[in-house]
N, C-alpha and C positions, 0 to 999 in steps of 0.2 A: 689852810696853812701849808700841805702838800705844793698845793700850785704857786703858795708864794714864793717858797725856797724853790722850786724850777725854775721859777723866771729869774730869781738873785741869783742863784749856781749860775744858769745861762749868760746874763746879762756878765756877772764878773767874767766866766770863761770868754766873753764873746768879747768882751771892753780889756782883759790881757793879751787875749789874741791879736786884737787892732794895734795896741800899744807894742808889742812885739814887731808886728810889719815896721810900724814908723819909726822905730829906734834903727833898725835892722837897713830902711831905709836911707836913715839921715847919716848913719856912718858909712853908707857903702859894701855893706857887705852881701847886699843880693847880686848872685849872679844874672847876669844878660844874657849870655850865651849857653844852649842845653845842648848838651852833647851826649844826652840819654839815651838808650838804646830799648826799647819796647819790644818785647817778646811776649807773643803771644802764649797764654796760659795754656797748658791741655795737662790732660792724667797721666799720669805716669806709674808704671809701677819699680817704687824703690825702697829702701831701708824702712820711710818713714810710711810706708803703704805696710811693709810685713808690722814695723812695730804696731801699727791702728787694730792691726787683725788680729795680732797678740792680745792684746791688753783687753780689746771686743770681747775673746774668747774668755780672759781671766774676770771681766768683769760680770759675764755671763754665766761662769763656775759658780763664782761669789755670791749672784742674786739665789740662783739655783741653789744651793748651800743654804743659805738665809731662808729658802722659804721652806727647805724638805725636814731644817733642822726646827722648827716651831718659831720661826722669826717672828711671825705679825700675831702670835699670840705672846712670845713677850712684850713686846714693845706696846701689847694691850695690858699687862698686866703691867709696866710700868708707870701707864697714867691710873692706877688706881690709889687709894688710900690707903694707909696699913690698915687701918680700922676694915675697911672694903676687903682687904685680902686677909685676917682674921677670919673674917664671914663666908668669905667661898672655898675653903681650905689650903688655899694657896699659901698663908702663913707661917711661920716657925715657929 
């Protein structure tokens, strides 16, 4: 069933795309002439390099926080049953 819907997703995306060229075509509206200017990609360091290392750092707090504070023993005690945490004293 997976594979069916991929190929319908696809197939529609692929058969609007086509339908979009030849409309796009038939009224004139593709340019002929590219007056692009291609610049080659490299690293830089700027605003959006400091914010990446920010946010690295806060997300890094966050996990650290989560796991010193008893994180992945709540989130174990969340899939349990009330009846289950009755039984292990975890309870009210």
């Amino acid at each position: 069933m997976a594979a069916f819907l991929g190929v319908t997703f696809y197939a529609a995306m692929a058969g609007a795309a086509y339908l979009v060229e030849l409309v796009f075509g038939a009224l004139g509206l593709v340019p002929t002439a590219r007056n692009a200017l291609v610049v080659e990609a490299s690293v830089q360091l700027n605003y959006t390099t400091v914010l990446n290392v920010a946010f690295l750092v806060l997300a890094a707090a966050l996990v650290w926080r989560f796991l010193r504070t008893g994180g992945p023993q709540m989130l174990a005690m969340m899939e349990m049953s009330p009846d289950e945490m009755e039984m292990s004293g975890m309870g009210a």
